[in-house]
C-alpha positions as a printed Julia matrix, in Angstrom:
331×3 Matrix{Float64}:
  -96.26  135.9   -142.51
  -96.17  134.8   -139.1
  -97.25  131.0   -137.65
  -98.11  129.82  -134.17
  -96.32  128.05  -131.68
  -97.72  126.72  -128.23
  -95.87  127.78  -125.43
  -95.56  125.55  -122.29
  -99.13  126.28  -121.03
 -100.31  125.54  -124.22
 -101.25  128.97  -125.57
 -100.72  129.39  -128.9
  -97.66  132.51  -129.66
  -96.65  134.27  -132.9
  -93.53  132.78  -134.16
  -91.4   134.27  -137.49
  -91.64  132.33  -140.24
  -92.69  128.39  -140.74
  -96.4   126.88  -140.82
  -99.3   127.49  -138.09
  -99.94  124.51  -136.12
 -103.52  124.11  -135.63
 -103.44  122.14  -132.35
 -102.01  123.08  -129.61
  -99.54  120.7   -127.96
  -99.63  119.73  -124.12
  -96.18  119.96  -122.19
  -95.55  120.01  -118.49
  -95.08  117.44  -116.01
  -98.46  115.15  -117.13
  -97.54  114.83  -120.41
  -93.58  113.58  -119.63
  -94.7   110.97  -117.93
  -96.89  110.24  -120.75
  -94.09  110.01  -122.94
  -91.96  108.77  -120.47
  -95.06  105.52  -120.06
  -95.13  105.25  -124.02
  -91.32  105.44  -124.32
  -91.16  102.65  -121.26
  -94.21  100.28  -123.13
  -92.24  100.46  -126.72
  -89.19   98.86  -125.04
  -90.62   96.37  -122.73
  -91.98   95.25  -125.5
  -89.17   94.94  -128.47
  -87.95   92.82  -125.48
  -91.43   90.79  -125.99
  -91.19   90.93  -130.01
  -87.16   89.84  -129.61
  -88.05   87.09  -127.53
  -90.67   85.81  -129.41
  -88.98   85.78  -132.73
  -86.01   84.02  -131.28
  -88.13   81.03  -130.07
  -90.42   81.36  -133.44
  -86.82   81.25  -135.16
  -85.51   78.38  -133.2
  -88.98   76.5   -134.07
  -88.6    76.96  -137.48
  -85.25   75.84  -137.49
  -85.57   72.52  -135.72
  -88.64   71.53  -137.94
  -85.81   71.14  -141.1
  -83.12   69.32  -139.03
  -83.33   65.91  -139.6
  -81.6    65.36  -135.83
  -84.13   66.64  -133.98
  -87.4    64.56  -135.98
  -85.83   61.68  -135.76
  -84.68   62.02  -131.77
  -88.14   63.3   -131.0
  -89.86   60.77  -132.86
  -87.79   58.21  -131.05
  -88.92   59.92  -127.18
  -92.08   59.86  -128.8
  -92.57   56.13  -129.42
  -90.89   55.65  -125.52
  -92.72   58.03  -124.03
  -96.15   56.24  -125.48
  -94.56   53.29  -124.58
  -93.49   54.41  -120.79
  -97.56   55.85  -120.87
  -99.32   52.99  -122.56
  -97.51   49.79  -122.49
 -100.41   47.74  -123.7
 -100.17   49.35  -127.13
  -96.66   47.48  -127.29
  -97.62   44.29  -125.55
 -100.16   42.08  -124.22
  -98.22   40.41  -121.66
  -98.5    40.56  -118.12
  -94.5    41.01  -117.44
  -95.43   40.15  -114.03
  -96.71   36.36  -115.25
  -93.83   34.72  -114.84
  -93.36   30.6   -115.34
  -89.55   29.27  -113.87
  -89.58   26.06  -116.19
  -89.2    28.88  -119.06
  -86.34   30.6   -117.25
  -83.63   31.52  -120.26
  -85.53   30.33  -122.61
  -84.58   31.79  -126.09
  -87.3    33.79  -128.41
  -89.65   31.65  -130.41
  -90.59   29.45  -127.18
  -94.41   29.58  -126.37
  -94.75   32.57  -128.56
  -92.29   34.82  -126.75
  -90.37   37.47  -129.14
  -87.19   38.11  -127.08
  -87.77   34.72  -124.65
  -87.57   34.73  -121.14
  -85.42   35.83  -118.31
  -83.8    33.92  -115.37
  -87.38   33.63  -113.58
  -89.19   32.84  -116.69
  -90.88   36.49  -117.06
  -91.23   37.61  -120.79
  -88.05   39.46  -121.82
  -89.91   41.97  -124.22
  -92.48   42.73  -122.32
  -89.86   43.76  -118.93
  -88.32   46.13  -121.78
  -91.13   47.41  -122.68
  -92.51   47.89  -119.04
  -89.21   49.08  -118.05
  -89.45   52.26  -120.47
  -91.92   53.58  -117.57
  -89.69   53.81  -115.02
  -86.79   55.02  -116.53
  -88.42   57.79  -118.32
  -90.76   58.57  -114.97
  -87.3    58.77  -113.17
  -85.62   61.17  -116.06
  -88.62   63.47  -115.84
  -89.39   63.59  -112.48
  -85.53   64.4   -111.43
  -84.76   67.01  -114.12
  -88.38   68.49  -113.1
  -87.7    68.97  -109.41
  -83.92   69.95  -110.42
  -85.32   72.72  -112.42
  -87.75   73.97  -109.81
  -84.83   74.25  -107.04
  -82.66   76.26  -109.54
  -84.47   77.99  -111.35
  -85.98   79.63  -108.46
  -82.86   79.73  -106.53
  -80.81   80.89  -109.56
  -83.35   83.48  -110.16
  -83.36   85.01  -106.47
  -79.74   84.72  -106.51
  -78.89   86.61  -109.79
  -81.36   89.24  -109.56
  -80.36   90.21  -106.0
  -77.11   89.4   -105.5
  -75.17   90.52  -102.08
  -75.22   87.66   -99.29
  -77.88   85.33  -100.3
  -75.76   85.17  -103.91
  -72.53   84.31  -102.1
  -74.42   81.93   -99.55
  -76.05   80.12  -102.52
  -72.91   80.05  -104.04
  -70.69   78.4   -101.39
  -73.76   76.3   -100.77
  -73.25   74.81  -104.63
  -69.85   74.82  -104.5
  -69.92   71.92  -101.7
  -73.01   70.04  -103.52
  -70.77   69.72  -106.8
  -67.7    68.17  -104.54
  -70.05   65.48  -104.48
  -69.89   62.87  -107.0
  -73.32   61.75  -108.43
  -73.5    57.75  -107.79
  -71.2    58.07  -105.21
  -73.67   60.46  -103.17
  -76.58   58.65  -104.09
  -75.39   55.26  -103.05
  -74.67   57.05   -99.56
  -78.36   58.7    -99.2
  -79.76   55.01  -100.65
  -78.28   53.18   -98.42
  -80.34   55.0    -95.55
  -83.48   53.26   -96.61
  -84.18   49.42   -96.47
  -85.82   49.31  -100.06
  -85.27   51.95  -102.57
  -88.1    52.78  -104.11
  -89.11   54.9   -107.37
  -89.33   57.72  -105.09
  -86.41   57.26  -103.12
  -84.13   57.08  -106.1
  -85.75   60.24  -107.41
  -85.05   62.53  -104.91
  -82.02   61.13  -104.01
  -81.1    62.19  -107.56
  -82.8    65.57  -107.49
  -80.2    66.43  -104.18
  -77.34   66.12  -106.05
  -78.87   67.51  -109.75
  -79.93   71.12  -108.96
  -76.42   72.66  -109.09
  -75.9    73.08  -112.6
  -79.26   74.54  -113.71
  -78.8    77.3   -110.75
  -75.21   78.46  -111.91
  -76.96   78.49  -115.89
  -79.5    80.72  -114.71
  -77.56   82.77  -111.88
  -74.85   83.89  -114.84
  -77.81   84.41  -117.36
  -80.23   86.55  -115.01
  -76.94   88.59  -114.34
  -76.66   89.62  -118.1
  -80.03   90.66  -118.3
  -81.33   92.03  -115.31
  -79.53   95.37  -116.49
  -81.34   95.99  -119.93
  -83.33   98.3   -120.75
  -86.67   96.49  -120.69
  -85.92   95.38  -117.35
  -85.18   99.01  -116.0
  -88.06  100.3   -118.2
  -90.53   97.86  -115.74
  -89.07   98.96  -112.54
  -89.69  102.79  -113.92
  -93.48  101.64  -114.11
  -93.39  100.19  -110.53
  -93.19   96.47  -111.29
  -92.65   94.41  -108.29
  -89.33   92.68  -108.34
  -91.82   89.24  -108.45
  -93.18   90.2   -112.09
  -90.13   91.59  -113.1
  -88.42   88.09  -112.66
  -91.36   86.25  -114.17
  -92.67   88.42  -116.64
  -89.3    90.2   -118.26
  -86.29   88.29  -116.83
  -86.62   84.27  -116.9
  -88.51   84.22  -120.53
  -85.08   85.58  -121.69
  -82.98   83.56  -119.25
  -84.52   79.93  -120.32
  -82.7    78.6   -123.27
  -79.11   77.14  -122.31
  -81.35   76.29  -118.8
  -84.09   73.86  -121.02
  -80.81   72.71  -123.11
  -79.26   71.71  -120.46
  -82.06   69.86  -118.89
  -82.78   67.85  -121.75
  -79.52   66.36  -122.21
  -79.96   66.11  -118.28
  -82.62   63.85  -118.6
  -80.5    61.12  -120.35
  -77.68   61.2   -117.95
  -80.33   60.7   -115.45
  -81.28   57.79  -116.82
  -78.18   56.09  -117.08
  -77.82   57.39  -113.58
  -80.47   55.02  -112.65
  -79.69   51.76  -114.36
  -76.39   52.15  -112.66
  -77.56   52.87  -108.88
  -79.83   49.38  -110.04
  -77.58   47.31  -111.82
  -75.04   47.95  -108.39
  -77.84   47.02  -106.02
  -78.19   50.51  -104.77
  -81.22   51.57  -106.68
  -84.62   49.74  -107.45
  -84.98   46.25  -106.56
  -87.34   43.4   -107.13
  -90.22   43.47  -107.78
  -89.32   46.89  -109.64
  -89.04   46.89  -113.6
  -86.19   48.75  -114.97
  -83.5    48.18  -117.42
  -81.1    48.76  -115.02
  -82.55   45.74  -112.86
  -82.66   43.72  -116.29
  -79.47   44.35  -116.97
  -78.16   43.07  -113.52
  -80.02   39.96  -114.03
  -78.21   39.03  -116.93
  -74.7    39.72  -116.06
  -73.26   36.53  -115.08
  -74.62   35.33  -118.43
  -72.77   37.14  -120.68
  -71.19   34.56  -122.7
  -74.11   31.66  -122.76
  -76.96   34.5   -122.96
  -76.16   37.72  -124.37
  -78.97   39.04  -125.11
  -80.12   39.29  -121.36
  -77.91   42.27  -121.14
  -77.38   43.51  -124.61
  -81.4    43.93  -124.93
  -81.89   46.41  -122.45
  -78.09   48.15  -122.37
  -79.46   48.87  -126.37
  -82.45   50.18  -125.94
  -80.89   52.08  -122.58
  -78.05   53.61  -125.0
  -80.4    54.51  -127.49
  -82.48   56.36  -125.27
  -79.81   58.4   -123.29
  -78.8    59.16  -127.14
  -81.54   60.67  -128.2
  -82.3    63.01  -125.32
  -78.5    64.18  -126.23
  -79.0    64.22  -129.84
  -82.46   66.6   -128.87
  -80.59   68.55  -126.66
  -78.03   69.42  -129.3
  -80.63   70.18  -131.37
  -81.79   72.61  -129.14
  -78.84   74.15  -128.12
  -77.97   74.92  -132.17
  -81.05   76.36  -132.51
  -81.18   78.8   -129.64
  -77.84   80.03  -130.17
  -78.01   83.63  -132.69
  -74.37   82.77  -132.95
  -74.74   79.54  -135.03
  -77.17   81.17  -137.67
């Protein structure tokens, strides 16, 4: 009893003993780099399927922590507020009477009363969730778009343009945060929305390019990564298609709690005299106003310091969140 066996041409040959094969089997240089293709699309994507249950993981994790819904329902309710202030209120903040100024709440119908120039209190807090939260985005946004593509470029290709980038950061971060903004505000006459923003964004990128330098390094090496450059990827969709996806967690972690200190970043460059000014509303401003009332009016600067905390809390509290999530360590 004798079987057949296909040689490298494809032939079918006698062989001693087993079970015919009735068709044939191609080998030679075609069909390797079939295999070779197949063996290169199975990997690339378990690198897909791996990425895509970690995020479906993390998803399904942050729906049952309490931490998270309540944080995001709170930057829900100020980011509607920040978008559609007349959903909150129906007063002009800019309608302002003196012969209120101070006056407490319950005077002509005003819920928090008025501030030193007679301008409803409430309504500049509500107003004022617009451009603090415009501010948070618009700085972590731009941060993210300098280092993410700078921490990308840097990591994947290392060699001079990684040490230039890195001596480069190493002299931004020997500048403190206010202190360098106050010096790039003070260049312009009136600070603007703007102006504050990316004087901000400057001094912001640093971090979020050193998160995603270190992480591109650990995973430009894998085996999805070398699988694409076996296919003839160019280095651009390698870095966008196989690389960042699996790079962005501690990056989007850190920007969220990013966001907060932003804010607070703000209200200080205001409340100093560096940052926004009049006509501008901000809690930072509001605050200002009311500190040489502290002991006859309070709430002038415990109002908006409040709802200021509260805020910068809950993009930390989100951020956490986040960060427990996306860690395989903490599950």
């Amino acid at each position: 009893m004798s079987d057949t066996r296909p040689d490298r041409l494809g032939a079918p040959v006698d062989t001693p003993g087993g079970t015919a094969l009735d068709t044939p089997v191609e080998t030679g240089p075609g069909a390797a780099q079939d295999l070779k293709t197949e063996a290169a699309l199975v990997t690339g994507a378990g690198g897909d399927l791996r990425q895509a249950s970690l995020w479906s993981d993390a998803w399904r994790s942050l729906r049952r922590n309490p931490v998270f819904v309540g944080a995001a329902l709170l930057l829900l309710v100020l980011a509607l507020m920040a978008v559609f202030p007349q959903l909150f209120t129906g007063t002009d903040p800019e309608d302002c009477d003196i012969t209120f100024g101070r006056q407490g709440p319950g005077v002509n119908g005003s819920l928090l009363g008025y501030d030193l120039q007679g301008c409803d209190y409430y309504s500049n807090l509500v107003y004022g969730a617009r451009v603090s939260m415009a501010i948070g985005v618009l700085v972590v946004g731009g941060s993210l778009v300098i280092g993410v593509v700078l921490g990308a470029l840097s990591g994947y290709y290392g060699g001079w343009f990684d040490s230039l980038m890195s001596r480069i950061t190493d002299i931004f971060f020997g500048l403190p945060l206010i202190l360098g903004a106050i010096l790039i505000l003070n260049r312009f006459d009136k600070p603007g929305l703007l102006q504050v923003s990316l004087a901000l964004i400057a001094l912001g990128w640093m971090t979020i390019l050193r998160l995603l330098r270190s992480s591109v390094i650990s995973v430009k090496d894998s085996d999805y990564v070398q699988a694409a450059k076996a296919l003839g990827a160019s280095d651009f969709r390698i870095i966008t298609r196989h690389i960042l996806p699996n790079c962005l967690a501690p990056v989007l972690v850190y920007a969220t709690i990013a966001i907060g200190g932003v804010i607070a970043a703000e209200a200080t460059l205001s409340f100093l005299g560096i940052g926004l000014q009049r006509p501008s509303i901000s809690w930072g401003l509001q605050i200002e106003g009311g500190r040489d009332f502290v002991r006859t009016e309070p709430r002038l600067i415990l109002l908006p310091s409040a709802i200021l905390s509260v805020t910068v809390l809950a993009f930390i509290l989100l951020g956490d969140a986040l960060r427990d999530a996306l860690d395989p360590k903490s599950k």
